[in-house]
C-alpha positions in Angstrom: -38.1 15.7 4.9 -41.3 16.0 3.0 -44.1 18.1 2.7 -47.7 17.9 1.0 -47.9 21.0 -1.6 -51.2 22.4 -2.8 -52.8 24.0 -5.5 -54.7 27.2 -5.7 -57.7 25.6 -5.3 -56.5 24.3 -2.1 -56.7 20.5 -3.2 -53.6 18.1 -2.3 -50.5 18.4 -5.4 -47.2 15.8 -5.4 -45.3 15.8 -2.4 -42.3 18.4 -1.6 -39.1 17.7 -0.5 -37.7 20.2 1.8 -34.2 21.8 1.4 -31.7 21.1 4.1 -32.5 24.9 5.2 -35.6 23.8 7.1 -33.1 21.1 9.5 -31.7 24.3 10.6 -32.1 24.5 14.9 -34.5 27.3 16.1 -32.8 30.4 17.5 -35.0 32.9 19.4 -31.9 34.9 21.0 -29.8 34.8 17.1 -33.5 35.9 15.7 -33.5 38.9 18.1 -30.0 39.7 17.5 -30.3 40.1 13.9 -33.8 41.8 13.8 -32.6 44.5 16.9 -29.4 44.7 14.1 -31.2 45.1 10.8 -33.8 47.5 12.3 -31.3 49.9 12.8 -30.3 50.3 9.1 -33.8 52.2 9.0 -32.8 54.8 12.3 -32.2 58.3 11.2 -29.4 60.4 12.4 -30.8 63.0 15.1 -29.2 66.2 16.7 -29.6 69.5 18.3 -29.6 73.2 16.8 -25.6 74.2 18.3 -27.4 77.3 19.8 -30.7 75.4 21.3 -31.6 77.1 24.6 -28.7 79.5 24.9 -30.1 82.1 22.3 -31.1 84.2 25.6 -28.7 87.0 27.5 -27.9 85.6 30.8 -25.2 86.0 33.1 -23.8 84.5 36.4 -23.4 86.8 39.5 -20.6 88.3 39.8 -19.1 87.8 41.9 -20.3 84.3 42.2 -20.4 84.2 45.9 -22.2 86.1 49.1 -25.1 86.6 47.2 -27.4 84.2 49.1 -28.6 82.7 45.6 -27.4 79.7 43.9 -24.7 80.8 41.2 -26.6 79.5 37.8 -26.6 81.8 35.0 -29.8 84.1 35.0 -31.8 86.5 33.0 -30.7 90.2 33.2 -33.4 93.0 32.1 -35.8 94.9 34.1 -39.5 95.3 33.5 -41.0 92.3 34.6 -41.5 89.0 32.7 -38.1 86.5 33.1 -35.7 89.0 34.7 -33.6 87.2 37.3 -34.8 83.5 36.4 -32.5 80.9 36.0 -31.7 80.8 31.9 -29.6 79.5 29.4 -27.7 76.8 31.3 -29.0 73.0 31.6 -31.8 72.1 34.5 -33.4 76.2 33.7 -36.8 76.3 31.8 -36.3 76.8 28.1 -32.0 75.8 28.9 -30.5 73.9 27.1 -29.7 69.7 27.2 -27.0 69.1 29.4 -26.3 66.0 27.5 -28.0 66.4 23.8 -27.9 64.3 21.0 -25.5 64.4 18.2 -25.6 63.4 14.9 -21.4 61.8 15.0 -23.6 58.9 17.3 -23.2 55.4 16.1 -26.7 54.0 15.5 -25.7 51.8 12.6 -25.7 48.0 14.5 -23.2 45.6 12.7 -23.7 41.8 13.0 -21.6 39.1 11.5 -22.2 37.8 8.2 -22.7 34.2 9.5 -24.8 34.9 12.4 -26.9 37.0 10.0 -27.4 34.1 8.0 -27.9 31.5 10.8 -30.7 33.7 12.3 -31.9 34.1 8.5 -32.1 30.3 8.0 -33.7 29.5 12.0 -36.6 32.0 10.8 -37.4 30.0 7.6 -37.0 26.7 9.0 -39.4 28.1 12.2 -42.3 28.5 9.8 -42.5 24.9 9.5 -43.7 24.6 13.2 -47.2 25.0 13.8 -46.8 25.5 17.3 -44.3 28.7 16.9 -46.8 30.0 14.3 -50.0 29.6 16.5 -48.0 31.0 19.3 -47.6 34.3 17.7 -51.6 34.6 17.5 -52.0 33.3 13.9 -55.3 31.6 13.2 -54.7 28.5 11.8 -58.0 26.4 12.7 -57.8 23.2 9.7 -54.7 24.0 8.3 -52.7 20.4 8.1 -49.2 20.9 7.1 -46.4 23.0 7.8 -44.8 24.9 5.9 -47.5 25.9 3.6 -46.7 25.3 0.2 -48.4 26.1 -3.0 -47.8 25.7 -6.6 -46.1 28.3 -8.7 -49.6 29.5 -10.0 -49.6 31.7 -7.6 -47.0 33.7 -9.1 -49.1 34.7 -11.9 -52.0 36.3 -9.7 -52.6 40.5 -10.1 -56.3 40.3 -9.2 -57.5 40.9 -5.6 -60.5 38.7 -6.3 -58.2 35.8 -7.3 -55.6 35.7 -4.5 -59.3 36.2 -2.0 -59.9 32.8 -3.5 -56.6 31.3 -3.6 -56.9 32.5 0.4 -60.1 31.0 1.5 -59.6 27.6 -0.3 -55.9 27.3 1.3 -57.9 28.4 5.1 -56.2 31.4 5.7 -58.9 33.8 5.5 -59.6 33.9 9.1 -55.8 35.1 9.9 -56.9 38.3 7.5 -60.2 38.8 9.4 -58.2 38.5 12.6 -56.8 42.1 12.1 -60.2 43.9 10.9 -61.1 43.2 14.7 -58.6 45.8 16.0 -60.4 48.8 17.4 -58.4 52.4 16.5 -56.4 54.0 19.1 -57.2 57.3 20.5 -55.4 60.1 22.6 -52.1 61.5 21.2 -51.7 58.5 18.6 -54.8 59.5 16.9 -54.2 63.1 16.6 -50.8 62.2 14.7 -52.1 60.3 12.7 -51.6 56.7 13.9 -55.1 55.6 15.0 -54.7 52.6 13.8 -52.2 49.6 14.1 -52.6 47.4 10.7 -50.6 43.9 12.1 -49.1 41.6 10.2 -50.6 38.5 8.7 -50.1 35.9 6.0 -46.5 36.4 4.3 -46.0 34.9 0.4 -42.8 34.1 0.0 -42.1 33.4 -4.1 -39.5 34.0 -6.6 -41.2 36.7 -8.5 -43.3 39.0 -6.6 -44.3 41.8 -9.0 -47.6 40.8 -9.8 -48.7 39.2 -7.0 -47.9 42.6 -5.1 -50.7 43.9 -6.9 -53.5 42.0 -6.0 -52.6 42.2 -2.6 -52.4 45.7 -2.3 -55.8 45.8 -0.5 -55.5 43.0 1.9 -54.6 44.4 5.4 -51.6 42.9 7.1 -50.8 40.3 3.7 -47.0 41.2 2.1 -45.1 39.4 -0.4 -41.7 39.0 -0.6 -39.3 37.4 -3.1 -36.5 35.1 -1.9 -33.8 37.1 -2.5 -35.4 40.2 -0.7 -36.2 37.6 2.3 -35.5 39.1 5.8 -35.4 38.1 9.6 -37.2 41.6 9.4 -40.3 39.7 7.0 -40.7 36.6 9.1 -40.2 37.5 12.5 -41.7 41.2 12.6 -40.7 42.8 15.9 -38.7 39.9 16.2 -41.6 37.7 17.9 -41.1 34.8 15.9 -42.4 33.2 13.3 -45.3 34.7 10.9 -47.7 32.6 9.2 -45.8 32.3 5.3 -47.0 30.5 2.3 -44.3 29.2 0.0 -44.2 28.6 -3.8 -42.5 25.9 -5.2 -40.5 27.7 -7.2 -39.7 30.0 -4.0 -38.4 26.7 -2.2 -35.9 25.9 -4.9 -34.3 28.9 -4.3 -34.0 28.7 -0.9 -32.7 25.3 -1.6 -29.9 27.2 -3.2 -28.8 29.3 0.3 -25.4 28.4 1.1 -24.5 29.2 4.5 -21.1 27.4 7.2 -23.9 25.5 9.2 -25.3 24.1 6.5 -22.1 22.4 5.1 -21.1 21.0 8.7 -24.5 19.8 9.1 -24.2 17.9 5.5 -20.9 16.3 6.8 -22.4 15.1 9.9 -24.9 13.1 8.4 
């Protein structure tokens, strides 16, 4: 399968030929899978303080029974203020947990090496559909071919001003200015600091991404991401799939170079 590439200019190059990665089926419930699975790398362990809610003198009737009062544990004292309220013991105010968290909890999500690598290859081969891309709110008004591919001048590109032109001559401008039309968020959100949601737009996949990080520093919701750093995580971000991603040439060579089970059966069958 081919592909027309461009130039950073945005003007037709030679034709591409896609890797066998992109005749990989689409997998929405394996593209899930392995984002629900590789977000929970990130999670931190969480627990109580061993003493959280009991740090408070309270005792149970005794005896427990013919008092005409419920038998939870309560505060003892005199003068006023909590003396006789329930304490200490879960379903009290200021008790504690009956069932708290604990930091021994599994949160780390395993997922098969294969299935990781099916889901990683289904999410690379989806950005080749326009219709998957559009459907996750991308504005792609004008833009002909799918995936977008340009040449590996892009590579060389630390300058915010260069990579704005690179962006408006390849029509993908208007999926930046999509996310400037986001109005901030107010209420608790904005009083902990998260007023504002950022999004996510165009994605530049290439081999070598240190200097194009640079000039896209300043662009909201545009990331760059080299091939071997690629991630379900990177093109299918809360696992809606697939973002809007911009290849390089050199970037699709390496993907060429993924070796994964499905591929080989899928080179015998033909």
């Amino acid at each position: 399968m081919k592909t027309t590439a461009y130039t950073t200019t945005g003007t037709k190059d030679k034709e591409v030929e896609l890797p066998l990665v992109f005749s990989t089926p689409f997998r929405r419930e394996l593209i899930h899978k392995a984002f629900t699975n590789l977000t929970s790398h990130k999670f931190q362990p969480q627990g109580r303080h061993p003493s959280a809610g009991q740090d408070v003198v309270a005792d149970s009737n005794d005896p427990p029974t013919g008092q005409g009062v419920s038998r939870v544990a309560r505060s003892t004292g005199g003068g006023g203020g909590r003396q006789g309220q329930g304490a200490e013991v879960a379903s009290t105010r200021g008790g504690r947990q009956a069932h708290p968290p604990i930091v021994g909890k599994v949160i780390y999500k395993k997922l098969n090496k294969k299935e990781n690598k099916l889901a990683l290859c289904s999410a690379i081969a989806a950005t080749a559909s326009k219709e998957l891309v559009e459907l996750r709110g991308h504005k792609i008004e004008g833009i002909e071919s799918f995936p977008i591919i340009v040449s590996d001048d892009i590579e060389s590109i630390s300058k915010t001003n260069e990579i704005t032109k690179v962006l408006d001559a390849l029509k993908l401008t208007q999926d930046v200015e999509r996310l400037k039309a986001r109005k901030p968020r107010s209420g608790q959100s904005r009083l902990r600091g998260r007023s504002k949601k950022i999004g996510k737009s165009v994605l530049f996949v290439i081999k070598d991404d240190s200097k194009i990080k640079k000039a896209i520093g300043a662009l909201p919701g545009v990331e760059a991401k080299s091939v071997k750093d690629l991630s379900v995580l990177d093109l299918a971000p809360g696992s809606d799939p697939i973002r809007l991603t911009v290849y390089s040439k050199s970037a699709i060579e390496e993907i060429g170079k993924i070796k994964s089970t499905h591929l080989e059966v899928m080179v015998k069958t033909q």
